[in-house]
N, C-alpha and C positions, 0 to 999 in steps of 0.2 A: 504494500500500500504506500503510496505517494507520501511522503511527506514525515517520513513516522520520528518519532522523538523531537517535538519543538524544540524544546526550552535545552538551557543548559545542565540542568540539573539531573542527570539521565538515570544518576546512581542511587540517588540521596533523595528520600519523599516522592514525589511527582511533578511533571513539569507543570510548571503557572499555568499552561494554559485548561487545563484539569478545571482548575475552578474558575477559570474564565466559564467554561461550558457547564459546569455545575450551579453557577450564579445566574445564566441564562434560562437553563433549563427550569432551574427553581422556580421564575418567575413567571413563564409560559404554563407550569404544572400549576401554580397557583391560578390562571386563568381556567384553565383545564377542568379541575376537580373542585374549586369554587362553584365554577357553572354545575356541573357534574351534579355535585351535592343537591345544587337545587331542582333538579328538571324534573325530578317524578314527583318530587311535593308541590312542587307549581304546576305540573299538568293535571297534577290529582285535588288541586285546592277550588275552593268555590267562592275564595276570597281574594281581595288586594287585584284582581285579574288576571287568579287562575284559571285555569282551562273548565274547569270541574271533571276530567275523563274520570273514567272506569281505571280500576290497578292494570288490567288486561291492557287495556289503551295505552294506557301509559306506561306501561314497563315494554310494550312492543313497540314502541315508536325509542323509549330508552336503549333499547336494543339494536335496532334498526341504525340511531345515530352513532350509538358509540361502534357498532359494530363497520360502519363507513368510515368514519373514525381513522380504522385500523386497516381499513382497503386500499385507499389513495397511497397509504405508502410505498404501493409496488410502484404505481407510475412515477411520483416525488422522486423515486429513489434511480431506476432506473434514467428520468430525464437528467436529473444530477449527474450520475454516470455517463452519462454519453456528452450532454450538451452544457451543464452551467456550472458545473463544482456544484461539492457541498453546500460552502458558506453562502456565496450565493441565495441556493434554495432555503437556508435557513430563513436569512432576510425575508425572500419572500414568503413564504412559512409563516411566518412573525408579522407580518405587514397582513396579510388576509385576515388571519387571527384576528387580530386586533382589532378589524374593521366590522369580523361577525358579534366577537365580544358587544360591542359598543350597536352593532344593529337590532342586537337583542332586547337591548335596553330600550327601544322603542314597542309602544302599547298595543300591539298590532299584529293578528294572525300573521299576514302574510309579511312583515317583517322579521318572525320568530322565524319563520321556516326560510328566509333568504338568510338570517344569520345562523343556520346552522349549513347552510351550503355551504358560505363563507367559513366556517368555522371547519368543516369535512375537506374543503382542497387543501386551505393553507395548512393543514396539520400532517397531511400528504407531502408536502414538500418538506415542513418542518423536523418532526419524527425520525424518519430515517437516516437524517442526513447527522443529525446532531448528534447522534449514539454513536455513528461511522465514525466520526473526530474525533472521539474517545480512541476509538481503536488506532486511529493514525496517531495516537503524541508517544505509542510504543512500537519499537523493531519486534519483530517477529520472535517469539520464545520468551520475552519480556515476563519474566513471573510475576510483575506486578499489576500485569492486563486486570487478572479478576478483582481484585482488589480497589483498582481504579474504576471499573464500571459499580464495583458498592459503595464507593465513596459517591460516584453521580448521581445514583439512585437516592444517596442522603439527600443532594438536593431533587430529586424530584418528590420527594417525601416532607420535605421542608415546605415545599411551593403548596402541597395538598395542607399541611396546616393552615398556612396562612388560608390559602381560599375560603377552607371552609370556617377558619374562625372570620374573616373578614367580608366575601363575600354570602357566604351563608348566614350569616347573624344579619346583615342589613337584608337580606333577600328575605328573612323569617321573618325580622322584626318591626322591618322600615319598609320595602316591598320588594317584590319580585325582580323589578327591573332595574332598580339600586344594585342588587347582587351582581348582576349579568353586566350593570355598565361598570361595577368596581373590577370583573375579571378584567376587561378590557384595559381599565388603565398600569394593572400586571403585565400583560404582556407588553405592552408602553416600554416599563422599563426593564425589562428583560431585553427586549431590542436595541434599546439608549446602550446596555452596558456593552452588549457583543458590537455592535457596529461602533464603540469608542476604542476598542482594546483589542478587538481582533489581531490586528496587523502586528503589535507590539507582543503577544503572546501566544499566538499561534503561529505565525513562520508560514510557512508551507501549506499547512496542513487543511485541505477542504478548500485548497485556491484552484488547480487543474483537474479537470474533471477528468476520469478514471479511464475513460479511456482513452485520452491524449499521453496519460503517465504510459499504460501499456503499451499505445505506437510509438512514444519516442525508444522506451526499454527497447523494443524490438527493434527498430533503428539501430541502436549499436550496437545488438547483435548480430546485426544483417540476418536474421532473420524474423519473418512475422506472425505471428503463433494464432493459428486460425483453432478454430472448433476446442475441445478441452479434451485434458487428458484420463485417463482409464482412473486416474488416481484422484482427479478434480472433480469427475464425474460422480463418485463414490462421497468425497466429500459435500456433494450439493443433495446426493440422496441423505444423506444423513440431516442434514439441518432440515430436509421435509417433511423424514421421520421422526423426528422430535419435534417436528412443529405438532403432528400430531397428539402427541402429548401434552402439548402445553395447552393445545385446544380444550382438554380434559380439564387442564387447571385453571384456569382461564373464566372457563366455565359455569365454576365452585365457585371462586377468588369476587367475580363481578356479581355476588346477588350481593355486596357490600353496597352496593352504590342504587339496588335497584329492590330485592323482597327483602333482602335486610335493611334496609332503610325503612321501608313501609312497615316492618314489623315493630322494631325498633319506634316507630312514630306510635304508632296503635298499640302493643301491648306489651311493651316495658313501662318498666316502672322509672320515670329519668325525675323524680323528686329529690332532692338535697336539702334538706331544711327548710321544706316551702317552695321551694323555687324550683323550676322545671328548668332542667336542661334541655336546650334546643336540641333538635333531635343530627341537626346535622355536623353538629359538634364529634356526637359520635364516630362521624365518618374521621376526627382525628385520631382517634387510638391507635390503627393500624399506622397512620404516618408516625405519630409521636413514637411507637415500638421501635421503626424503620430506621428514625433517626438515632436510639437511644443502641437498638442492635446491631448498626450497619459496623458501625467501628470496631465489633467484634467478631464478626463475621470475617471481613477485609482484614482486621490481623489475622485470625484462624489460617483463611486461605493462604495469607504471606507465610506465616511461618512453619504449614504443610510443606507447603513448594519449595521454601530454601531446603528443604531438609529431603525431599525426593519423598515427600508421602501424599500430596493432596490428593484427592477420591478424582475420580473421572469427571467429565462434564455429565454423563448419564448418572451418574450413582449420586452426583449433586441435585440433579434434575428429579429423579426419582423419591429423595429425600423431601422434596418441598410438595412432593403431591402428597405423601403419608404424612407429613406435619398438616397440609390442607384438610386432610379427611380427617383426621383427630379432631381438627378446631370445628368442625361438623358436629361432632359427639355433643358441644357446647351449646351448639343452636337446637340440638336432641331435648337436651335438659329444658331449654328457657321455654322453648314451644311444647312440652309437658309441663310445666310449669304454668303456662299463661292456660291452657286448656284449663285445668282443674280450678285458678285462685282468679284469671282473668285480666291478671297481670306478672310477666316475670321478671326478678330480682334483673339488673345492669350488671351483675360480675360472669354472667354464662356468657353475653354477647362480649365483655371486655377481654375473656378470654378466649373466645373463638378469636378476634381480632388478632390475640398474641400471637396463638399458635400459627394462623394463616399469614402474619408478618414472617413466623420464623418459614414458612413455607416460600413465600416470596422472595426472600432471601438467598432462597438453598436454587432458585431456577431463575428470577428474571435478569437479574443482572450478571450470572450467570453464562446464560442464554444470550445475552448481549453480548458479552464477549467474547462468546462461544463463535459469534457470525462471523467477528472481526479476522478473528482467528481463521476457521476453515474456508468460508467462501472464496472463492479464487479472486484476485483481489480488484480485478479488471470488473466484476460485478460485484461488489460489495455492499454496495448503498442499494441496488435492486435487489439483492439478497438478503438485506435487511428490511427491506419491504414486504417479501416472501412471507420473511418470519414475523411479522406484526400482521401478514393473513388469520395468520391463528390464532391474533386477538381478534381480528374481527368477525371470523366464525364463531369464536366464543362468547364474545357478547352478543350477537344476537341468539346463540343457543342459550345464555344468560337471560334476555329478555323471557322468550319461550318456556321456562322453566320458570322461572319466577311468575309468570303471569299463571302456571298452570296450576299455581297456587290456590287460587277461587275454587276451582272444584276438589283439588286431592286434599290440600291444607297443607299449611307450613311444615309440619312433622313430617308428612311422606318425601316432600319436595327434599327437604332437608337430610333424610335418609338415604336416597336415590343418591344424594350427590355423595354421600359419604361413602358409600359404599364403591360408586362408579369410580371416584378418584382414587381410593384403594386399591381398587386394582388395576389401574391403572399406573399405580407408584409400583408395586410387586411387576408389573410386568417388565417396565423401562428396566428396573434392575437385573430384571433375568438376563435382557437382551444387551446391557451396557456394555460388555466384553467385545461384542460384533461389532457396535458400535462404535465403540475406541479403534478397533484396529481399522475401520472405513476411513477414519480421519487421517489416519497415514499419516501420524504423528506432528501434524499443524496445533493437536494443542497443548503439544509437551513445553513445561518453561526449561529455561537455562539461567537455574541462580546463577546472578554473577557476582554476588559481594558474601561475606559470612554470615551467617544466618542471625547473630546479633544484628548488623547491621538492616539486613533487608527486613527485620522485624521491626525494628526501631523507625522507620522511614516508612512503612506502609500505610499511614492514615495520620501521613502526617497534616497537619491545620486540616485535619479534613471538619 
């Protein structure tokens, strides 16, 4: 990949430009899961100028958009790759964003549905390209790749607090379109700080598009390397058979935002001394865990890897769907619970939250720089669109499932899913071994400092 190791510091922490795109990202995520937070209780409300839908309605349209969401980034990624760079597409990314943000905030059907257009391209461009430049600030074998995509992750978990303490509290409290125009001025400054800094802290990286780096490489090799090879090919089957999987967890992970939320509003108990917690606060927990575990995770994985032990990308992968299905058990309890009393206790949901953070952990960011890694690197950024397909089959299987809620009831839905992601985790682990050696060794590291050292430097100012 074009561009890899920015900054100077190649040995020691990670280069600056690490949180350049972590401060970016953060602010675009707080636009993101602000809005997020609010669209099924504002489609589902009959006040301030909600929609009044049905949970059905609204969690299939909740579906429908995040699951487009997660589509646009095969073409964002691929046009990136061929025609504009990364950086580029983020700008534009970040520029749509912000325009649909800010369109939503107008009182008006057909303004709600042109800013979520807006909001489905620019996320297309943006998505993809952002998590690529994570992968380009390291050379190839770099042990500290994983470790830097959980440090990213911090801020895209950071961006989800703010939103929903910021835009979800004015959207609950103030109204609807107060939430939706304060995403907007997030991504505002997520855009201000990458287009002030870029150039000073990223170098290289996300400026030529990927495949001008492949024809010039071929260039000096006088040769021009057409179609892929038997080994490339094997590595592009692997990132689609584990997308399958993620479609699995994905699947589980997003009733956070859509039947747990609605359950969560209706029949938890969110009382504290009188006072009712907003329901969309809730959707903190799992960012606050993100932020609180990332740093222990990113050392775990550093100090496996100097030492020649970290688990596979599939047995990590594996691991976050059996942490997902556990924290199921919890939504088991709360919905036995509301059944019988009509209300259940906030520590069953606060710990489904945990466990499915430690689950997200163990595969998204993971998974992120699992792409950086194997995909051949002439299609990177389309290849990391591929694999954000499996978010968007997911949430609209998300939707589907949660809406099918009205008639089976929360307890089945909730069981299905525990059960389906179980095995789901048992199976990737069966098959992890097949799958390591397909990779033809793109995701082996090569510590190259003493394992004090690269432990002490892995999350660093993260």
């Amino acid at each position: 990949m074009q561009g890899s190791v920015a900054a100077g510091d190649a040995r020691k922490g990670h280069p600056r430009g690490l949180y350049l795109l972590f401060f970016t990202e953060m602010w675009e995520r707080m636009s993101y899961y602000g809005m997020r937070g609010l669209l099924v209780l504002f489609l589902t409300s009959k006040v301030n100028g909600g929609f009044g839908w049905t949970t059905a309605d609204a969690l299939s349209l909740y579906g429908t958009y995040t699951g487009l969401v997660y589509l646009t980034p095969i073409v964002g990624g691929f046009i990136a790759d061929r025609y504009m760079g990364q950086r580029r597409a983020v700008v534009l990314g970040g520029v749509l964003m912000m325009i649909g943000h800010l369109v939503l905030a107008l009182p008006s059907v057909s303004m709600f549905y042109t800013g979520l257009a807006f909001l489905i391209i620019g996320n297309g461009f943006f998505k993809p390209n952002i998590s690529t430049m994570v992968g380009g600030l390291y050379a190839p074998g770099d042990g500290r790749r994983d470790s830097a995509f959980t440090i990213f992750y911090m801020g895209i978990n950071l961006g989800a607090v703010l939103g929903n303490f910021i835009c979800g509290t004015l959207g609950e409290r103030v109204g609807w379109h107060w939430g939706f125009g304060a995403a907007g001025v997030g991504m505002f400054l997520g855009l201000v700080a990458f287009l002030s800094l870029q150039n000073k802290l990223l170098g290289q990286v996300g400026l030529v598009p990927e495949r001008m780096v492949a024809a010039a490489e071929a260039a000096k090799g006088a040769v021009e390397k057409k179609g892929f090879s038997r080994d490339e090919i094997d590595r592009i089957v692997v990132i689609f058979i584990m997308a399958i999987f993620v479609v699995a967890f994905w699947t589980g992970f997003e009733q956070a935002g859509g039947l747990m939320n609605l359950y969560t509003d209706a029949k938890v108990d969110r009382s504290i001394l009188g006072w009712e917690v907003p329901t969309t606060w809730f959707q903190n927990f799992n960012s606050v865990f993100i932020v609180t575990l990332a740093p222990v995770f990113a050392g775990l994985w550093s100090w496996l890897a100097a030492r020649g032990k970290d688990p596979s990308i599939p047995v990590k992968m594996s691991m976050g769907l059996l942490f997902l299905s556990a924290g199921f058990l919890f939504m088991l309890g709360a919905s036995s619970q509301s059944a019988a009393t009509g209300k259940a206790a906030a520590w069953w949901v606060v710990m489904a939250y945990l466990l499915h953070t430690m689950g997200e952990l163990c595969l998204s960011p993971v998974g992120l720089s699992m792409v950086t890694k194997v995909a051949p690197a002439r299609i990177v950024s389309a290849m990391m669109g591929v694999w954000f397909l499996a978010n968007a089959a997911a949430n609209k299987l998300a939707g589907v499932f949660g809406g099918a809620s009205e008639k089976l009831g929360e307890f089945n839905v909730f069981l299905y899913i525990t059960i389906g992601t179980g095995i789901a985790g048992v199976v990737l682990l069966l098959v992890s071994p097949v799958l390591k050696r397909m990779m033809h060794g793109t995701d082996e590291v090569k510590p190259s400092a003493p394992p004090s050292e690269q432990q002490g430097g892995s999350v660093a100012a993260a």
